[in-house]
Structures are given as C-alpha cells and as structure tokens.
C-alpha positions in Angstrom: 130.9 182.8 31.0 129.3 180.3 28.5 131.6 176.9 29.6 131.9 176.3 25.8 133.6 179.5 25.1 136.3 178.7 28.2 136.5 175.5 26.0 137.5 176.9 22.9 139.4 179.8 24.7 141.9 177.3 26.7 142.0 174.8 23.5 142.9 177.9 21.1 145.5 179.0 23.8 146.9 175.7 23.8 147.0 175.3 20.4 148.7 178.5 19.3 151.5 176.7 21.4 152.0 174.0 18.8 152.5 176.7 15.6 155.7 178.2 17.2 159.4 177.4 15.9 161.0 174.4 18.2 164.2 174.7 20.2 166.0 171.4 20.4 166.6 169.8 23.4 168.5 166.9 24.7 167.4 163.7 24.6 168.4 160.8 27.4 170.2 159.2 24.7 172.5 161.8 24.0 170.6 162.9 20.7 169.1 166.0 20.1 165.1 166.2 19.8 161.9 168.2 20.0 158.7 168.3 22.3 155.3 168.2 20.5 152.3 169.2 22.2 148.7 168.8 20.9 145.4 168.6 22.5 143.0 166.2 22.5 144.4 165.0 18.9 147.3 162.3 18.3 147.2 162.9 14.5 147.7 166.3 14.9 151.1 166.0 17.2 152.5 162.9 14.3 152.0 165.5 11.4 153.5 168.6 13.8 156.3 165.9 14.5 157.1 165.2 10.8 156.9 169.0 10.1 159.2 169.6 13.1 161.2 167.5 11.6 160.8 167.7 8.0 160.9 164.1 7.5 160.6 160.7 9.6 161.1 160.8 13.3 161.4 158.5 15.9 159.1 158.8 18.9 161.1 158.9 22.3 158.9 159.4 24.6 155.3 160.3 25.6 153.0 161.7 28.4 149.7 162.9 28.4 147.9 165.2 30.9 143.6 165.5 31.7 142.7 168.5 32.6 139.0 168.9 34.1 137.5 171.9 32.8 133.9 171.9 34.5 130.6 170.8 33.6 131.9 167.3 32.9 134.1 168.2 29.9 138.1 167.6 30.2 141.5 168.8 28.0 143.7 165.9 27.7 147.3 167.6 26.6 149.3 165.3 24.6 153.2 165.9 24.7 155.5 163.3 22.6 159.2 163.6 22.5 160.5 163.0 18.8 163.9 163.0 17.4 164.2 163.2 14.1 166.0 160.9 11.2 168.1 161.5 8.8 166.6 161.1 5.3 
C-alpha cells in the first residue's frame, strides 16, 4: 500500500474522532470538562474546544503523542483537557 494513503487513512480515522458529541468528565479540580483530540493541528483542537464548549474555556491540561508511521513521516496526536466557562 502507497505510504501516503496509510497517511491519510490513519489521519481520517483519527479525525472522524474529533466530530463526535463529548461526554463530560471529571476534572482534578472537581469541575466538570471535556477531552479534545486533533492531529497534527493545535488550531484545530482551540476551535473544537470553543465549539465543545460553545464559548471560552479554560485549558486544563495537555499531552501530546508521535506516532511513527514509516518512511520517515510521523502523527503527532494532540489531546487538551478544557473546561468550559460560563459566559
């Protein structure tokens, strides 16, 4: 298999992740947030956030994962933690 189509296989895989609905989940605070997941893309996981959220948010926490995909070209996954504010 052509290593670009893997590519765009495993980054349209990933990013089919980011269109569904969010479940909240506890945040070490006590609060209640979200996880948003993007690849490769930061911009892309600030405007998922503010949709998530449907407003401002505060950024909790983040982590961020490379993934090697062959012939030299890597997947980094970008996951932030947001909780959102009250407008």
């Amino acid at each position: 298999m052509n290593p670009k189509a893997i590519i765009l296989a495993l980054s349209t895989v990933a990013l089919a992740g980011c269109s569904t609905p969010r479940k909240p989940i506890p945040l070490p605070n006590g609060g209640q947030g979200f996880s948003v997941s993007c690849i490769n893309d930061q911009e892309t996981c600030y405007k998922d956030a503010a949709t998530t959220c449907k407003g401002p948010y505060e950024l909790t926490d983040r982590t961020s994962q490379i993934t090697y995909l062959g012939y030299g070209q890597t997947m980094t996954t970008l996951t932030y933690m947001v909780e959102c504010k009250k407008q």
